[in-house]
N, C-alpha and C positions, 0 to 999 in steps of 0.2 A: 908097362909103359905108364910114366904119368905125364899129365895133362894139370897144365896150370891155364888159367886164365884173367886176362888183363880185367882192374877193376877201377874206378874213380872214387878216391875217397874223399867224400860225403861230409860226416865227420867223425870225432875220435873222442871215447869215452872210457880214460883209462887203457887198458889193452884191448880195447874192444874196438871197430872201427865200424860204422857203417857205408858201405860200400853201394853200385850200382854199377850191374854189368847191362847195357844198350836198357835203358829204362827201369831194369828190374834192379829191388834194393835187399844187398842181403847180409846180414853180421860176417865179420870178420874178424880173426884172432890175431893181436899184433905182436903175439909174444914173441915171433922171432927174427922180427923186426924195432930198429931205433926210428926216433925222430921221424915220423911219419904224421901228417898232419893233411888236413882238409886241400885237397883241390890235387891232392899227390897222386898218381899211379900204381900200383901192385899186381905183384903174379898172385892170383889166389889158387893156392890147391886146397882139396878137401878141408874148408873153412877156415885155413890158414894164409895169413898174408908173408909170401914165401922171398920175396924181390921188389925192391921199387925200381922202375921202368919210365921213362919219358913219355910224353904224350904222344909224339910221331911210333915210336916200337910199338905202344899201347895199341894204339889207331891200325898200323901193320897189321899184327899178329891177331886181331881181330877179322879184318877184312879176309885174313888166309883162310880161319877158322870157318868165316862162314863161307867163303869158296869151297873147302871142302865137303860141307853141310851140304851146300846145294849141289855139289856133284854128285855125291852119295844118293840125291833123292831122285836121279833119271834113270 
């Protein structure tokens, strides 16, 4: 099973993006991704920027991820 996760880019240095998933900031590879630029969205899988995403799915798919997180911990 993979698991991607929605990220906020930051900015973009080359193929490189610096991303921030709820606070935390982490590089990201934009090789297989076009035209991706500051303030955009992305599915990041294993340091790869996989999909650009809108800010409302971003926001989503978030909120699910940690619904599941905290159901898991009761």
């Amino acid at each position: 099973m993979c698991l991607a996760i929605p990220a906020k880019v930051i900015s973009v240095e080359g193929s490189v993006a610096l991303v921030t998933i709820e606070d935390v900031e982490y590089k990201a590879s934009l090789l297989l991704l076009d035209d991706v630029k500051p303030g955009d969205y992305v599915m990041l899988h294993a340091g790869f920027a996989i999909e650009k995403v809108d800010q409302e799915e971003a926001a989503e798919t978030l909120r699910l991820l940690n619904e599941v997180a905290d159901n898991s911990h009761q």
